[in-house]
C-alpha positions as CSV (number, residue, x, y, z in Angstrom):
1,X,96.7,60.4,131.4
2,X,100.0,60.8,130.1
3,X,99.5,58.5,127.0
4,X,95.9,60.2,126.8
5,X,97.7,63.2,126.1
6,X,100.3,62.1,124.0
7,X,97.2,60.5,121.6
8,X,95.5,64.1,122.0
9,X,99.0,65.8,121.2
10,X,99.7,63.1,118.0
11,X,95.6,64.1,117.1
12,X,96.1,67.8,116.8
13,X,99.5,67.3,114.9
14,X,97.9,65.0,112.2
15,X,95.3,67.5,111.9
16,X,96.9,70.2,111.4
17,X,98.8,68.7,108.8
18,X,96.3,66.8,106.7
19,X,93.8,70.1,107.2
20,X,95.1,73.0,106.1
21,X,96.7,74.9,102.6
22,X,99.6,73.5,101.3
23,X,102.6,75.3,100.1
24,X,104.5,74.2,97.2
25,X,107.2,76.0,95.6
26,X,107.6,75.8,91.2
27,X,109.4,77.0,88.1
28,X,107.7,78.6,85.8
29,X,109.5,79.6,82.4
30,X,109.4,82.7,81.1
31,X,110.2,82.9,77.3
32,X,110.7,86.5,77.3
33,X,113.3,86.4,79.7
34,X,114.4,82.9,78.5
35,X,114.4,81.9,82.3
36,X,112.6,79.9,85.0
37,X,111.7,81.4,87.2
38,X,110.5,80.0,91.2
39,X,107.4,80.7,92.5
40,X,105.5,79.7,96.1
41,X,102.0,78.6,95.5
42,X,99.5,78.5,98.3
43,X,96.8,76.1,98.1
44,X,94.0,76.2,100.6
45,X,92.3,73.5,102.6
46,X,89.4,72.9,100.0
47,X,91.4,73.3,97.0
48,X,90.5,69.5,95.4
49,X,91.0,70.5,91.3
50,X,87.3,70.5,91.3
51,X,85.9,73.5,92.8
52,X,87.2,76.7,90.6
53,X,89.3,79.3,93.1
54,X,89.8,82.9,92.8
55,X,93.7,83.8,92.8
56,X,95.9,86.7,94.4
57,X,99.6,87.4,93.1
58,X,101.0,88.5,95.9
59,X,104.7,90.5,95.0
60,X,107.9,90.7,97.5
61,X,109.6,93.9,98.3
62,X,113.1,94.9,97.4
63,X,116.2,92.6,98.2
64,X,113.6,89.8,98.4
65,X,112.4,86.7,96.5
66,X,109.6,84.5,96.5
67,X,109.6,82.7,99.9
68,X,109.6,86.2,101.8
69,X,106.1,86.3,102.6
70,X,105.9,82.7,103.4
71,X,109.2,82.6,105.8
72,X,108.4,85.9,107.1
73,X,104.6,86.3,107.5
74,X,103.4,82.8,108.1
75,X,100.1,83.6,108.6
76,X,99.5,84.1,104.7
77,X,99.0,80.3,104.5
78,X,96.3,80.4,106.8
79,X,94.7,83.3,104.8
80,X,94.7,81.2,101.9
81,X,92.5,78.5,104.0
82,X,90.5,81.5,105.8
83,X,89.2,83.3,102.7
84,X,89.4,79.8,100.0
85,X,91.7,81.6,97.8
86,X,94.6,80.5,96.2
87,X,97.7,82.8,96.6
88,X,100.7,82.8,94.0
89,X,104.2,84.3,95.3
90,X,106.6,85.2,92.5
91,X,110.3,86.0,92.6
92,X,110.6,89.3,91.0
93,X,113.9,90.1,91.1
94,X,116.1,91.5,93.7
95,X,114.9,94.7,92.4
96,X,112.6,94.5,89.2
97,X,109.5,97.0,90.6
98,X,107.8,94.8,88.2
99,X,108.5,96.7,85.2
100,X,109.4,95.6,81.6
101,X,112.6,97.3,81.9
102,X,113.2,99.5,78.5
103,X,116.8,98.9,78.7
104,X,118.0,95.5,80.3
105,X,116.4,92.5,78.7
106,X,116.5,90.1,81.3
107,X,113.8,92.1,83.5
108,X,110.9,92.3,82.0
109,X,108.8,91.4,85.0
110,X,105.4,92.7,83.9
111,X,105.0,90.7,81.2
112,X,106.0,87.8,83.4
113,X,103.9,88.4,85.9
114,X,100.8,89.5,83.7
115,X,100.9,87.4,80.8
116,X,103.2,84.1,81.4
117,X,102.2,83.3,84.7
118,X,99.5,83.7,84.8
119,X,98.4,81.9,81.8
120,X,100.2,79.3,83.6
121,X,98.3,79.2,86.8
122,X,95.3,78.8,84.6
123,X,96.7,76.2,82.7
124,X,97.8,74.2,86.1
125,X,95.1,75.0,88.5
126,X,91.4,75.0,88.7
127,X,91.4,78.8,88.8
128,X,88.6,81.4,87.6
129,X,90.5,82.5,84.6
130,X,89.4,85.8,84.0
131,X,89.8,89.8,85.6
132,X,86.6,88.8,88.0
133,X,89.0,86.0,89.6
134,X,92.3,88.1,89.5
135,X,93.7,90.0,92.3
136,X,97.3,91.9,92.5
137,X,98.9,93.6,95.4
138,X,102.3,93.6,97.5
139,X,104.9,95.5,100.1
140,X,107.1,98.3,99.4
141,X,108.4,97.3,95.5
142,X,106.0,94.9,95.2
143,X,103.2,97.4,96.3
144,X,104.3,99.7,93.4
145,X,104.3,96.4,91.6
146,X,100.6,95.5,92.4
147,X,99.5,99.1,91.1
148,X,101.4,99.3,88.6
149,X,100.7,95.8,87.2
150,X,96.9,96.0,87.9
151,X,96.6,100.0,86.2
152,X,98.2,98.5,83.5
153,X,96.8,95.4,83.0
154,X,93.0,95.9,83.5
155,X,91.9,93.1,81.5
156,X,93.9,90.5,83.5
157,X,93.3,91.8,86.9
158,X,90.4,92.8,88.3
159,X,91.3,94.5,91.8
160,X,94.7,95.3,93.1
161,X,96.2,96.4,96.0
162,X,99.4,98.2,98.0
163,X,101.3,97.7,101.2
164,X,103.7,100.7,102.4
165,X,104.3,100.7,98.4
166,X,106.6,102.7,96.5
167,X,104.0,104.9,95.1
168,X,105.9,107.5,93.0
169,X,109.5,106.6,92.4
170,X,110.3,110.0,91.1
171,X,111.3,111.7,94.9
172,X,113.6,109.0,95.2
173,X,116.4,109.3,91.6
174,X,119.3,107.6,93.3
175,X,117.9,105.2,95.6
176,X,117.6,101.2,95.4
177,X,119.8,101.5,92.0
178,X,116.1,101.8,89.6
179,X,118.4,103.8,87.1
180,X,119.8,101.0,86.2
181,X,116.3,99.6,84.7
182,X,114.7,102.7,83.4
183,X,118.3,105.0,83.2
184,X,119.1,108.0,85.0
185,X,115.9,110.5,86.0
186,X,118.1,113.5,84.2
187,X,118.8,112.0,81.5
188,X,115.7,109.7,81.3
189,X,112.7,112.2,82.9
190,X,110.2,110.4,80.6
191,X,110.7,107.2,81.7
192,X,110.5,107.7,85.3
193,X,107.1,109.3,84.6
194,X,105.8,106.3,82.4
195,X,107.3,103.9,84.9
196,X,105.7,105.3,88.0
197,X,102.4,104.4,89.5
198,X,101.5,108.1,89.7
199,X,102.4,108.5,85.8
200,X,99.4,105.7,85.5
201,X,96.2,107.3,86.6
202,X,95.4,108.4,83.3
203,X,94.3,104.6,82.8
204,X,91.9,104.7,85.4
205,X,88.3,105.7,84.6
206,X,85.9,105.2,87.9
207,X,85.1,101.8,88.9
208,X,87.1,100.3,86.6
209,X,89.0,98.2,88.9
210,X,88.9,97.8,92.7
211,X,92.0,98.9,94.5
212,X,93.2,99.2,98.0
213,X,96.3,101.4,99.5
214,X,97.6,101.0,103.2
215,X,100.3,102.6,104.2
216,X,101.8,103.4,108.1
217,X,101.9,107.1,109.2
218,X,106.0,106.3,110.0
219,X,106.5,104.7,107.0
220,X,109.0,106.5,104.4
221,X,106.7,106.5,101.6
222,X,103.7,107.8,103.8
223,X,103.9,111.2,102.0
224,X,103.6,109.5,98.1
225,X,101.1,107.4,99.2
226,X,99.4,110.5,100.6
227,X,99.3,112.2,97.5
228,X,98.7,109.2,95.7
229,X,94.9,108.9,97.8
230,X,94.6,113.0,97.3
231,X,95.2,113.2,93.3
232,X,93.1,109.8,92.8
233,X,90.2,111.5,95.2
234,X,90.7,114.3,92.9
235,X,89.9,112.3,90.0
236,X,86.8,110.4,91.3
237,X,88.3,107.2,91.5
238,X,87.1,104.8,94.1
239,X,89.5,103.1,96.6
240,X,89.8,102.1,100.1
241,X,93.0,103.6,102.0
242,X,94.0,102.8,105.2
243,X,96.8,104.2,107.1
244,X,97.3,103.4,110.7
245,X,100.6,103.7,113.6
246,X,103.8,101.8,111.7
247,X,106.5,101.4,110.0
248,X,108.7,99.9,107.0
249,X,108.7,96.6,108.5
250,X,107.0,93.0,108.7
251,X,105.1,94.1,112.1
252,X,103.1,96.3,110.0
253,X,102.7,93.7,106.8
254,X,101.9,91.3,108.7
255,X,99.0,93.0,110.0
256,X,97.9,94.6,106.5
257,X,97.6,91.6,104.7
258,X,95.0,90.5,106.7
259,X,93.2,93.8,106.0
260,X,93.7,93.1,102.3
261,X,93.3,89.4,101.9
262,X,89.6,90.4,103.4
263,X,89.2,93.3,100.6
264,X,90.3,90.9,98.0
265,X,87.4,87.8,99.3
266,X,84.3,90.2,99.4
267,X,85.6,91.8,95.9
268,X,85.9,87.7,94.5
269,X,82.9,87.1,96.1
270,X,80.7,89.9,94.9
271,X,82.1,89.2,91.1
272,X,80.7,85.2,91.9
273,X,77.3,86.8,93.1
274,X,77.0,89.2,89.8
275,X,77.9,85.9,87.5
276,X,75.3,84.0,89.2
277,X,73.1,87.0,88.5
């Protein structure tokens, strides 16, 4: 019995290893930073560089880096096997909010994110390189960063998403040192209205691009985020938004990734119906 269940035990090991996504961390070089820079990419189960997979770029919050959502929400790997889509985890600075800052040269993290990689994803994965195979979302900084990357960048990304996201930077002039990207609100007011995801909604026209906002009722940017789902109601523009019990934490991103990774599959897979249409 005992060796039965040491054969059983050594079974369900090998299997676990040989059948599921595989995690694999790269540089990628940015030319318009001059820099490489590490990314975590997430391969699921059936990825074999035949079959062509949809991707999502999912962004880390402040004071993070690339590994956070793999180290600290570990079921984001099996998402990747669950829904058959590849997911791409960028460092973005310890504090970039994935902008193409207009006054410090080496961050100029939309253009990374949008343009370089991207085009390199494409170039070393079997991917579906277009908007209809493009998804964008993240937590806190990085959920400004997937609205403000996928308002922005509507012919790269075709749906995009938020987690307890930094909606509207503009309540908050002196916190997480963003005047040192885009200057000082007083002195800069124009900037922090450009570089905001609220300053943004003038790119949206209805059912342009598919976009989902969760944020928890004790979270510190409830009240943005709240406006943010009022003023885009106001302007007739489709979204799903979930807000539910929680906090500024990884209890509550750990849960809403699963909400979003399932937004993201039935958006991929009603753009794979309409091609095959």
């Amino acid at each position: 019995m005992k060796r039965y269940f040491i054969s059983l035990l050594a079974f369900i090991l090998f299997s676990i290893s040989t059948f599921s996504a595989t995690v694999d961390t790269v540089n990628v070089f940015s030319n318009k930073m001059n820099k490489s820079i590490k990314t975590v990419v997430i391969k699921p189960e059936k990825y074999d560089g035949n079959r062509s997979f949809p991707v999502l770029y999912l962004l880390h919050g402040h004071g993070d880096s690339y590994d956070g959502w793999i180290k600290k929400a570990p079921s984001t790997t099996e998402l990747s096997d669950l829904h058959n889509i590849i997911i791409i985890c960028p460092d973005g600075g310890i504090n970039s909010w994935y902008w193409d800052s207009p006054i410090d040269s080496a961050y100029q993290y939309e253009t990374f994110v949008a343009k370089e990689l991207t085009n390199w994803v494409d170039q070393n994965l079997k991917t579906i390189p277009s908007r209809e195979g493009r998804a964008v979302t993240g937590l806190s900084m990085g959920g400004h960063g997937g609205l403000y990357l996928g308002f922005r960048n509507q012919d790269i990304f075709g749906a995009c998403g938020s987690m307890s996201g930094g909606v509207d930077i503009r309540p908050f002039p002196n916190n997480w040192g963003m005047s040192n990207y885009i200057g000082k609100q007083f002195e800069n007011p124009k900037h922090w209205n450009e570089y905001t995801v609220m300053g943004l909604l003038h790119h949206l026209t209805p059912n342009s691009l598919r976009i989902i906002i969760d944020c928890g009722t004790d979270d510190f940017f409830y009240e943005v985020n709240e406006r943010l789902h009022k003023e885009l109601l106001y302007r007739n523009i489709p979204h799903d938004y979930i807000t539910r019990p929680g906090s500024h934490n990884w209890v509550y991103w750990n849960n809403a990734i699963k909400y979003q990774m399932l937004y993201f599959k039935e958006y991929f897979e009603e753009m794979r119906r309409n091609d095959k249409d």
